[in-house]
Every structure is written in C-alpha cells, then in structure tokens.
BAGU-245459 format. One record per residue: residue number from 0; residue in one letter; x, y, z of N, C-alpha, C, O in turn. Coordinates in steps of 0.2 Angstrom, whole numbers, plus 5000, padded with zeros to 4 digits. Example, Ala and Ser with C-alpha at 12.3 -4.5 7.8 and 13.67 -1.06 7.14 Angstrom:
BEGIN
<pt num="0" residuo="A" n_X="5066" n_Y="4972" n_Z="5039" ca_X="5062" ca_Y="4978" ca_Z="5039" c_X="5066" c_Y="4984" c_Z="5039" o_X="5071" o_Y="4983" o_Z="5042"/>
<pt num="1" residuo="S" n_X="5064" n_Y="4989" n_Z="5035" ca_X="5068" ca_Y="4995" ca_Z="5036" c_X="5064" c_Y="5000" c_Z="5039" o_X="5067" o_Y="5006" o_Z="5040"/>
END
This chain:
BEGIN
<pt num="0" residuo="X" n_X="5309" n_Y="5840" n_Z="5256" ca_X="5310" ca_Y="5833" ca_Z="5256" c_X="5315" c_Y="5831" c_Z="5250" o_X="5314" o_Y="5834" o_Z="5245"/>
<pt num="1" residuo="X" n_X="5319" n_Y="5826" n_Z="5252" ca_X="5324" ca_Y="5824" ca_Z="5247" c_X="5320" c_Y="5819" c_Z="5240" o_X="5315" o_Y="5818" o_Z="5239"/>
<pt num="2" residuo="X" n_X="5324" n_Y="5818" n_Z="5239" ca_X="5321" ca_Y="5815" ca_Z="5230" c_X="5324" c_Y="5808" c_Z="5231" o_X="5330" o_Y="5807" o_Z="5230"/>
<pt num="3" residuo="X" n_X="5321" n_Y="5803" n_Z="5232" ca_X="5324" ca_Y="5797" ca_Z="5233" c_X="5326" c_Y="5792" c_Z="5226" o_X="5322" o_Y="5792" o_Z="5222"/>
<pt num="4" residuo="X" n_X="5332" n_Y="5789" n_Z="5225" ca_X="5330" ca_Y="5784" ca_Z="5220" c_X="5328" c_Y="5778" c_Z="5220" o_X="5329" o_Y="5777" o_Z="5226"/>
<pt num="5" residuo="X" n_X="5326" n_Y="5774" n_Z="5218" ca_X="5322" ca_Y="5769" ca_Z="5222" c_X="5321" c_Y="5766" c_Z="5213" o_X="5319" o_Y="5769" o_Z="5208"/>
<pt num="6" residuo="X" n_X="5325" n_Y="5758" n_Z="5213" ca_X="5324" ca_Y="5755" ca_Z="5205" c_X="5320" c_Y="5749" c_Z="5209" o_X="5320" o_Y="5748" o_Z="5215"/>
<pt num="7" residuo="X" n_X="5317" n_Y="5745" n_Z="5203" ca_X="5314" ca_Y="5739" ca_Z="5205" c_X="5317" c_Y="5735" c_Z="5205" o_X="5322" o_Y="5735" o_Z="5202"/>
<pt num="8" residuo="X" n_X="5317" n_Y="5728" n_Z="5210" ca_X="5322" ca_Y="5724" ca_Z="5210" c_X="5320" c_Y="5717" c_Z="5202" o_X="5315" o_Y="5715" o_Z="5200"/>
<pt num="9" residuo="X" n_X="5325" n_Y="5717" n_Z="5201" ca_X="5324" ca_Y="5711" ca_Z="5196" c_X="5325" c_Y="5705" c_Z="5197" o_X="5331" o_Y="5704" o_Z="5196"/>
<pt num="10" residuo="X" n_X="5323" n_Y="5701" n_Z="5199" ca_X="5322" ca_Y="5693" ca_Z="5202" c_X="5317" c_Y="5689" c_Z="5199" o_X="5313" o_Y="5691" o_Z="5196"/>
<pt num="11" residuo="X" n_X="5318" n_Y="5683" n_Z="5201" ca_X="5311" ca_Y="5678" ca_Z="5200" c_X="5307" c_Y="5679" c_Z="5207" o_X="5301" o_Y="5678" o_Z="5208"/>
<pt num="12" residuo="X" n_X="5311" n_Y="5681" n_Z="5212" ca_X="5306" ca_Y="5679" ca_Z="5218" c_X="5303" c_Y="5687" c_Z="5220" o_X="5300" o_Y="5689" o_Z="5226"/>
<pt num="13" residuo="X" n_X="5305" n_Y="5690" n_Z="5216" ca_X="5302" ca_Y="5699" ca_Z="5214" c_X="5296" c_Y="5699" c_Z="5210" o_X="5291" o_Y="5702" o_Z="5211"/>
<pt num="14" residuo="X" n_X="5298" n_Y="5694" n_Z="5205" ca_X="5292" ca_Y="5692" ca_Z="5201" c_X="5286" c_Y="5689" c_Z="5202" o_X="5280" o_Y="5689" o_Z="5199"/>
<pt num="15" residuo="X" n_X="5289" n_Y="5687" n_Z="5208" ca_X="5283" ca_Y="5681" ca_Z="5209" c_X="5280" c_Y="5684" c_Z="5215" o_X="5274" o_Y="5682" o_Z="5216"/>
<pt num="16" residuo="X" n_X="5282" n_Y="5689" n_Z="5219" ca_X="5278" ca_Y="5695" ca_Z="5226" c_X="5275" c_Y="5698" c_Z="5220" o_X="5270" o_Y="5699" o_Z="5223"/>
<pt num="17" residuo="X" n_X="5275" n_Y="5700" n_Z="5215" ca_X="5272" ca_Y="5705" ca_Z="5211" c_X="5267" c_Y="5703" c_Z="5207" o_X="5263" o_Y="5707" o_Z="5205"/>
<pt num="18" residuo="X" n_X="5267" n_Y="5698" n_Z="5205" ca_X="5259" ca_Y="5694" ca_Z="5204" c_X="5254" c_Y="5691" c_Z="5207" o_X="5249" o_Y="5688" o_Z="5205"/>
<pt num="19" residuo="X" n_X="5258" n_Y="5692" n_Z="5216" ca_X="5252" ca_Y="5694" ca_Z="5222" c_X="5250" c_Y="5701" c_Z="5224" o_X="5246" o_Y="5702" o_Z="5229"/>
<pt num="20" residuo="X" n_X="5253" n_Y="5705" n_Z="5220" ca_X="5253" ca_Y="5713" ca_Z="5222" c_X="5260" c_Y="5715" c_Z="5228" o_X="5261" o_Y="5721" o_Z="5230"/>
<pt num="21" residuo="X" n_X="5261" n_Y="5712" n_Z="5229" ca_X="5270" ca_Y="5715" ca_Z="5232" c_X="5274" c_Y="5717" c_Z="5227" o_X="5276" o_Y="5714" o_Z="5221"/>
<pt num="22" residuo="X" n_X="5277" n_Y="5723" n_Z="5228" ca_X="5282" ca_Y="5724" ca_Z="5222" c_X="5288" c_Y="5725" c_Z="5227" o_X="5287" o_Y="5724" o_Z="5233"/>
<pt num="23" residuo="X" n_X="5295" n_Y="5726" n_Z="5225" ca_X="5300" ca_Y="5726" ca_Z="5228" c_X="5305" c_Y="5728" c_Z="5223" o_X="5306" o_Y="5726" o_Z="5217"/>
<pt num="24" residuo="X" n_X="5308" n_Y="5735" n_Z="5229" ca_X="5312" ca_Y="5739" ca_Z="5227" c_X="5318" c_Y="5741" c_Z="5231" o_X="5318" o_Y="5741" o_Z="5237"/>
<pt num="25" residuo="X" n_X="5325" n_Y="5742" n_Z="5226" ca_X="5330" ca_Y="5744" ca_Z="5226" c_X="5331" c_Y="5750" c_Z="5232" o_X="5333" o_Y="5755" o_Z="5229"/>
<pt num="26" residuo="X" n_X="5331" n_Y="5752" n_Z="5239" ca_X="5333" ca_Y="5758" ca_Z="5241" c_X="5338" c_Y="5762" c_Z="5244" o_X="5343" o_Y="5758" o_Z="5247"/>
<pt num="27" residuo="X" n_X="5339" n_Y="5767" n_Z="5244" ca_X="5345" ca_Y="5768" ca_Z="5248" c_X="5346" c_Y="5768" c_Z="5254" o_X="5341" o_Y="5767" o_Z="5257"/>
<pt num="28" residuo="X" n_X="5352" n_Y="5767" n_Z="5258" ca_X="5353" ca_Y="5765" ca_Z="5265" c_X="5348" c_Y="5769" c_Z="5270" o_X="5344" o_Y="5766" o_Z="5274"/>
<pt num="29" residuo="X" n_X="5348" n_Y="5776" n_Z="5270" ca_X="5347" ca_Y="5782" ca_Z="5276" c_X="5337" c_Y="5782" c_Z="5274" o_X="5333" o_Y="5785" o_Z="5277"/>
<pt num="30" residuo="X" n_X="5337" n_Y="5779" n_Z="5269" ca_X="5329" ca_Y="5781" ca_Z="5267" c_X="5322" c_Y="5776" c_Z="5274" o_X="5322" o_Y="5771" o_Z="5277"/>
<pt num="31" residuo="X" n_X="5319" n_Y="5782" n_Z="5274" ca_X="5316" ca_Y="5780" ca_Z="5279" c_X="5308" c_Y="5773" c_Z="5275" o_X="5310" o_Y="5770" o_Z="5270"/>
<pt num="32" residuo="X" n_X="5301" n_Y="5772" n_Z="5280" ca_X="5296" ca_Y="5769" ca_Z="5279" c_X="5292" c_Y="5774" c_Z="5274" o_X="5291" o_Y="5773" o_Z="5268"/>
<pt num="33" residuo="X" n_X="5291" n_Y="5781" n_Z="5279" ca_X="5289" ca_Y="5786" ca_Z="5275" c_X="5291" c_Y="5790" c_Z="5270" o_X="5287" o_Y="5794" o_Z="5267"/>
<pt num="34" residuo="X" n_X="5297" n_Y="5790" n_Z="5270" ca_X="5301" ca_Y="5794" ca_Z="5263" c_X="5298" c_Y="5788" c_Z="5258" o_X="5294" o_Y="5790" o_Z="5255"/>
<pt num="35" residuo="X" n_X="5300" n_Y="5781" n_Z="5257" ca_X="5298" ca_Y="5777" ca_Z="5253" c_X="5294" c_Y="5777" c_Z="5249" o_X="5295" o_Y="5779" o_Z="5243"/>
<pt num="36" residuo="X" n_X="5287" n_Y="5775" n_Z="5255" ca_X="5282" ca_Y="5774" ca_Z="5252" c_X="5278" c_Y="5783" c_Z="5247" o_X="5273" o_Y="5782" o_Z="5243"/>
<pt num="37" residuo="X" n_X="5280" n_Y="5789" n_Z="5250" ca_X="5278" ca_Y="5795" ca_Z="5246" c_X="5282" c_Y="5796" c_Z="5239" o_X="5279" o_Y="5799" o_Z="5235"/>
<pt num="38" residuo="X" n_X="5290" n_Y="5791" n_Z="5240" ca_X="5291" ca_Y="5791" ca_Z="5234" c_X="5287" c_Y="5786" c_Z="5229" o_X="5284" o_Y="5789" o_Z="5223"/>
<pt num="39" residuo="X" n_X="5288" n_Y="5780" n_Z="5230" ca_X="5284" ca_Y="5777" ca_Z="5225" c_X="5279" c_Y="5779" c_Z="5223" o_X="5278" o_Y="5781" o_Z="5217"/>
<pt num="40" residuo="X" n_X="5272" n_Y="5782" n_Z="5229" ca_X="5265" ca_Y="5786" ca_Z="5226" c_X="5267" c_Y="5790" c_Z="5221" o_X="5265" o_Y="5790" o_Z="5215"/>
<pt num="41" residuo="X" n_X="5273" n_Y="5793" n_Z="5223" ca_X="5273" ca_Y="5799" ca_Z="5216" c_X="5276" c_Y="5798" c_Z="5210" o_X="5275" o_Y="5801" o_Z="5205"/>
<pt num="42" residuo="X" n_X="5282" n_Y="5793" n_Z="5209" ca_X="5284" ca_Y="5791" ca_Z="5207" c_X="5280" c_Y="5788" c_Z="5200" o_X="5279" o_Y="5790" o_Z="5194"/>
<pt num="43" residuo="X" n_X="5275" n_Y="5782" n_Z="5205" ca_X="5273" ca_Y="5778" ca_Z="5200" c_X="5264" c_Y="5779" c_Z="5200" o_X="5260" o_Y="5775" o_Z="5197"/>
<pt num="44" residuo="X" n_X="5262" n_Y="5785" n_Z="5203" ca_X="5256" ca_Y="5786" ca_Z="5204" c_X="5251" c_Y="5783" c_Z="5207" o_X="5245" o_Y="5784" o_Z="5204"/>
<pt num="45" residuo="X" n_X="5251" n_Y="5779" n_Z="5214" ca_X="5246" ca_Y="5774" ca_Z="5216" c_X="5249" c_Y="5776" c_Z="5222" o_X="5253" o_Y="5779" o_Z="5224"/>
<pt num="46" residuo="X" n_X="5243" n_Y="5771" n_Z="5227" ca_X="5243" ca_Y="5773" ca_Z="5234" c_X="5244" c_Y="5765" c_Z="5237" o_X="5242" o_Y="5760" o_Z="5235"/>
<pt num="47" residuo="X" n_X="5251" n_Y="5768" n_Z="5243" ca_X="5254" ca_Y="5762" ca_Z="5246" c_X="5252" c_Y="5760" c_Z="5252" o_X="5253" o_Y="5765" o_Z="5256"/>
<pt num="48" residuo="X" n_X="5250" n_Y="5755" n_Z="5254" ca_X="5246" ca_Y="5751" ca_Z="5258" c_X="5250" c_Y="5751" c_Z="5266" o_X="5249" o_Y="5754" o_Z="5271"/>
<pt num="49" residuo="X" n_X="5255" n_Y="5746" n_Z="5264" ca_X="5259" ca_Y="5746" ca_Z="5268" c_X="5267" c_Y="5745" c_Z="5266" o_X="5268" o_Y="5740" o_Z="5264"/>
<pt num="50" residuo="X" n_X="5272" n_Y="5748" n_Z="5267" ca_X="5278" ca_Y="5744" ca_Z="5266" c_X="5283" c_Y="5742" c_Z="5273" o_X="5283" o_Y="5744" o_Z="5279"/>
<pt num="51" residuo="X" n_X="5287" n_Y="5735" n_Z="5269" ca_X="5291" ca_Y="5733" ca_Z="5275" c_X="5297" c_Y="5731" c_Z="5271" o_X="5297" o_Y="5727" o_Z="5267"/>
<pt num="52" residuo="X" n_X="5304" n_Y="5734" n_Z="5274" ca_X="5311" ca_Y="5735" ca_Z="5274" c_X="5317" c_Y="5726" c_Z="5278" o_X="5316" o_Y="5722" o_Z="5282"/>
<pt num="53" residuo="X" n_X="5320" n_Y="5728" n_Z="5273" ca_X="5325" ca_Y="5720" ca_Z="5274" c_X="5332" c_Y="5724" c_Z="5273" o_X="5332" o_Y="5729" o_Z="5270"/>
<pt num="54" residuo="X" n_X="5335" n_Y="5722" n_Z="5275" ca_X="5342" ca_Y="5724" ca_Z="5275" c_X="5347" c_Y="5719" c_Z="5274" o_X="5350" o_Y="5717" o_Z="5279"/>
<pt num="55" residuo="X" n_X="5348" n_Y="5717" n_Z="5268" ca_X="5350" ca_Y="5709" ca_Z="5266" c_X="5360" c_Y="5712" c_Z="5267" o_X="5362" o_Y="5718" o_Z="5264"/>
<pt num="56" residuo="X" n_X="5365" n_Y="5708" n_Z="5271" ca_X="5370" ca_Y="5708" ca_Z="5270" c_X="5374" c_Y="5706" c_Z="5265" o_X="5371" o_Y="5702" o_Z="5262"/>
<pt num="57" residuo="X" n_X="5378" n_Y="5707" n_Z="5264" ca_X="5383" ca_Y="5707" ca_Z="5256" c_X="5386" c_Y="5699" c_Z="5258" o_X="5387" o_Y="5697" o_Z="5264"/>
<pt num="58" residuo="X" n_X="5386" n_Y="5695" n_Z="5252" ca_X="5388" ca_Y="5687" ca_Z="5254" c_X="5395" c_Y="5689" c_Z="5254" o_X="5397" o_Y="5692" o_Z="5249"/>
<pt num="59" residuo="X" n_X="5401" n_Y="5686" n_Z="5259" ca_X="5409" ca_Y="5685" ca_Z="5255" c_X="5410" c_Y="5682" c_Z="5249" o_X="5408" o_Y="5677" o_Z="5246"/>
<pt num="60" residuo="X" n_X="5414" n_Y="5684" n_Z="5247" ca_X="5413" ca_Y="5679" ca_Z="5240" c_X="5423" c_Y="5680" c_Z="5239" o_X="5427" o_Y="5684" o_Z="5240"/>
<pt num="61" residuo="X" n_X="5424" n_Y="5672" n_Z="5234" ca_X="5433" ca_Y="5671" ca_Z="5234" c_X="5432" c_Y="5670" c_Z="5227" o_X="5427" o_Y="5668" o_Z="5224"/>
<pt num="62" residuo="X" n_X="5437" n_Y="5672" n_Z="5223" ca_X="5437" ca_Y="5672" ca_Z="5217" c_X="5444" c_Y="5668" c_Z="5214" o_X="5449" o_Y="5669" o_Z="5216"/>
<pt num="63" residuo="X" n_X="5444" n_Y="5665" n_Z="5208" ca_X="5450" ca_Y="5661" ca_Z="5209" c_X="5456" c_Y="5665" c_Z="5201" o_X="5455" o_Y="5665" o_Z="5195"/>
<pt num="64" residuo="X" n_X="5461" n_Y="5667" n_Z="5205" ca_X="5465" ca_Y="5671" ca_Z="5199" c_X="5469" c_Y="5666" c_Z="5196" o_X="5473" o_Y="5670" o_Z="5192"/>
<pt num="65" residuo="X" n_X="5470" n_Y="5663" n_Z="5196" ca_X="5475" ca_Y="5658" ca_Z="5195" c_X="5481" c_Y="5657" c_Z="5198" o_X="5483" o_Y="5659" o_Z="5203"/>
<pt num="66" residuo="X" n_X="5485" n_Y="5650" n_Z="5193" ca_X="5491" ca_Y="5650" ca_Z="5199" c_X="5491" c_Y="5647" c_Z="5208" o_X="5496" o_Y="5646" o_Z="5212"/>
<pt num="67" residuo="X" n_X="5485" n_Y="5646" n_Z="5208" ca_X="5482" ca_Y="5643" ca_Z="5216" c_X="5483" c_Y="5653" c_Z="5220" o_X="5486" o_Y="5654" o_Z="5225"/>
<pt num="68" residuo="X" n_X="5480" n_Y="5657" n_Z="5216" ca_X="5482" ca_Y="5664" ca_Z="5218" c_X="5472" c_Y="5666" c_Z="5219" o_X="5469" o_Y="5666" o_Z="5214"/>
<pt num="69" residuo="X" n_X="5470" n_Y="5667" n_Z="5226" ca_X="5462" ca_Y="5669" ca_Z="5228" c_X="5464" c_Y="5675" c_Z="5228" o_X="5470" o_Y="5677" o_Z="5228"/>
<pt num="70" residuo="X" n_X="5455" n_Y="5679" n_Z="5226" ca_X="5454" ca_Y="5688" ca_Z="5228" c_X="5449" c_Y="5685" c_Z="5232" o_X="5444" o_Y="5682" o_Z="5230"/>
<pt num="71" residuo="X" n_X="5448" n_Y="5687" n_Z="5238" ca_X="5443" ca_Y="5689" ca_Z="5243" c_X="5441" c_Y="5695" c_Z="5241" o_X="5443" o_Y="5699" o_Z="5237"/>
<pt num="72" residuo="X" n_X="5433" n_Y="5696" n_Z="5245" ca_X="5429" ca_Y="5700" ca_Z="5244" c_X="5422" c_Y="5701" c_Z="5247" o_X="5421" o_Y="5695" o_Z="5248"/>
<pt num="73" residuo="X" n_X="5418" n_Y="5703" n_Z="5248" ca_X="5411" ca_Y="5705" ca_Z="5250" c_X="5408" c_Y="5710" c_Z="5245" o_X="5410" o_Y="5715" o_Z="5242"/>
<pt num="74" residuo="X" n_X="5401" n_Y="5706" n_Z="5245" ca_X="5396" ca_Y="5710" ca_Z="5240" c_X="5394" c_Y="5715" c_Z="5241" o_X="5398" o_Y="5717" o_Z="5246"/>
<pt num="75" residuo="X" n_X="5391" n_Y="5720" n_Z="5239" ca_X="5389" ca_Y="5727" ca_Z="5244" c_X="5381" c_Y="5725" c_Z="5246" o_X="5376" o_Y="5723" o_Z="5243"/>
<pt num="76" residuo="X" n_X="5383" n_Y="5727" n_Z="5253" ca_X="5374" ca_Y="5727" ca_Z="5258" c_X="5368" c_Y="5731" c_Z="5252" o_X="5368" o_Y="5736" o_Z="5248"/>
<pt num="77" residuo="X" n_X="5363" n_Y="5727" n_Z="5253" ca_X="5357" ca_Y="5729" ca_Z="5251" c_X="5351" c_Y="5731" c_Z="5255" o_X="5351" o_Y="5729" o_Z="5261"/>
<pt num="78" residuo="X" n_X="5347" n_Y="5736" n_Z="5253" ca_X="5343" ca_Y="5740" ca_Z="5257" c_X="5335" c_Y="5737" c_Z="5253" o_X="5333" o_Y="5741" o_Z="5249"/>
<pt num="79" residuo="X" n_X="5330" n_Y="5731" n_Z="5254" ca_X="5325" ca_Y="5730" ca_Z="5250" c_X="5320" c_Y="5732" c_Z="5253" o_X="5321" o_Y="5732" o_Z="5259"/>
<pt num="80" residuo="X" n_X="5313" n_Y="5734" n_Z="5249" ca_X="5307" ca_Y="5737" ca_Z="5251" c_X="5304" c_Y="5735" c_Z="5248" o_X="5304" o_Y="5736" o_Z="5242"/>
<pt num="81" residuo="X" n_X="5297" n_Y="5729" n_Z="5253" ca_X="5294" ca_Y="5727" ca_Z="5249" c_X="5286" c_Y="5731" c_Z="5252" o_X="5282" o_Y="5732" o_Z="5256"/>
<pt num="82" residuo="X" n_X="5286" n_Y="5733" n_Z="5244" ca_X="5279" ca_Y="5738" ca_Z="5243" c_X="5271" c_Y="5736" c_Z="5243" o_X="5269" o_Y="5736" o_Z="5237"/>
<pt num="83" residuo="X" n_X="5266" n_Y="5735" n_Z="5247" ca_X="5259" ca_Y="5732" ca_Z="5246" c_X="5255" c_Y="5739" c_Z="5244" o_X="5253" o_Y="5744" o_Z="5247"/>
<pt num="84" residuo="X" n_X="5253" n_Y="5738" n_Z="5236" ca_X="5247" ca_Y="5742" ca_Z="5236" c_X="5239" c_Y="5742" c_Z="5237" o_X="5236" o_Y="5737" o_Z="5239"/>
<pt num="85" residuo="X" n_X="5238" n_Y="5748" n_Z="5236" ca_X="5229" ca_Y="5749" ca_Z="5239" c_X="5225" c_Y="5742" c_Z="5232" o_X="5229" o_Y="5740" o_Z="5228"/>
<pt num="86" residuo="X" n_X="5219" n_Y="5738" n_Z="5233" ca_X="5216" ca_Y="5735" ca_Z="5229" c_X="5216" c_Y="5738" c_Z="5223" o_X="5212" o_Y="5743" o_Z="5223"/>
<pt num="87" residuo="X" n_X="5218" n_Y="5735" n_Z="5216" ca_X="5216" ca_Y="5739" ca_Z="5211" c_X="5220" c_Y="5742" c_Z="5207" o_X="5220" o_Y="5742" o_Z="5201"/>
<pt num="88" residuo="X" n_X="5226" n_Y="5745" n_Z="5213" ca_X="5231" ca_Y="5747" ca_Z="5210" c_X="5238" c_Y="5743" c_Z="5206" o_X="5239" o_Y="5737" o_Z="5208"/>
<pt num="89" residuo="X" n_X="5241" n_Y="5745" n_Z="5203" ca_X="5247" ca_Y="5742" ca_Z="5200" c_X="5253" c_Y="5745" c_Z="5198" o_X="5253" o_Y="5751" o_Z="5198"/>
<pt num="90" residuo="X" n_X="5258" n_Y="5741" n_Z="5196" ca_X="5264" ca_Y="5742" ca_Z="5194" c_X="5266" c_Y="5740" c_Z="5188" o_X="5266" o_Y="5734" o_Z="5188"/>
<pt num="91" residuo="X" n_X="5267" n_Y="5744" n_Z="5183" ca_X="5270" ca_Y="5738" ca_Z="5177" c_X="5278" c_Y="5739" c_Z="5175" o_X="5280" o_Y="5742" o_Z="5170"/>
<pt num="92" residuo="X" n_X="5281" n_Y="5735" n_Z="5182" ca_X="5288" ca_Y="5734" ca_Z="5180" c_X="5291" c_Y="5728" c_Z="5177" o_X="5297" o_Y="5727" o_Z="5174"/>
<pt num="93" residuo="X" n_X="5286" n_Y="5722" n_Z="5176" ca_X="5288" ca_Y="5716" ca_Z="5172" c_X="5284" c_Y="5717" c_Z="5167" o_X="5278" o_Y="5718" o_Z="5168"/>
<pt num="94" residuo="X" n_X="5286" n_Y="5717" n_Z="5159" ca_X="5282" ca_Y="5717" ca_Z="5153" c_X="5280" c_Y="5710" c_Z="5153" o_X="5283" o_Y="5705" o_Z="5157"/>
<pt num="95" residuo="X" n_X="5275" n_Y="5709" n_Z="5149" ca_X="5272" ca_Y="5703" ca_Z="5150" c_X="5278" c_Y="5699" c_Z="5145" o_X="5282" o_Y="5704" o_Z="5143"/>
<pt num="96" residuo="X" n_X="5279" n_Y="5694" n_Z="5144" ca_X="5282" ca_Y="5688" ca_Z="5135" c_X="5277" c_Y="5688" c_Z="5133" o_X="5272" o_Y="5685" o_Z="5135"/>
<pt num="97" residuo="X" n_X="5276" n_Y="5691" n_Z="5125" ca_X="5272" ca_Y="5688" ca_Z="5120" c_X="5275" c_Y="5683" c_Z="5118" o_X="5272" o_Y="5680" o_Z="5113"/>
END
C-alpha cells in the first residue's frame, strides 16, 4: 500500500467541524475512502468512523498588472476529506490560544 499525504485543512469552518469531532483533510487526487481513512488511523493513531470526500474546483481568478494590462487564471482543484471519529477519540490539530 502506498504512503499517502494527507495535511489538515486550515480554516475557520475546519475549525469549527472539529469542535464537533469532524476533522478535515488536505488529500491527493487518485486517493481512495479506504486508502484515507487507514492513513489517518496510522497516522494520527485513532479509529475512523466514517469519511466523506468533496472535490472543490479551483475559482478563476484576474489579476490586475497594470497599465489597464489583466493576468487570467484558475486556482488549483482541491481534493477534501472530511473525517468523523470513533467517540472519545481526537485530533490535536488546532492548539488551543492561551
């Protein structure tokens, strides 16, 4: 089995699925349900409930160079997984603010 990477996503609305026990993670395109979820378990050592995948498209975006002179463009596609664990279990990817 391959070795997936898989980063947490950093957001407010990342943060705010994860203080109902949803986490949500950066993955690669070709990565499957089951590739996923055995990498997090090993990963981060806990047992995953259920996961469910989004496939967010990259926004166009114009940028202004001067001169009345646009750069066109597109973001790059996103592949997110959002991860539900067993009761109990956790992640500690947001440090809390002292």
């Amino acid at each position: 089995m391959k070795e997936l990477l898989i980063t947490p996503r950093m957001s407010e609305k990342a943060f705010a699925a994860s203080q109902n026990g949803t986490y949500v993670f950066v993955v690669p395109d070709t990565a499957n349900k089951q590739e996923i979820a055995s990498a997090v378990a090993k990963q981060y050592d806990v047992t995953v409930v259920d996961v469910n995948i989004v496939r967010a498209k990259g926004k166009n975006v114009r940028t202004y160079r001067g001169r009345g002179k646009f750069a066109s463009g597109t973001r790059k596609d996103v592949k997110k997984a959002y991860i539900r664990l067993k009761d109990g279990d956790s992640i500690t990817i947001f440090e809390e603010a002292k």
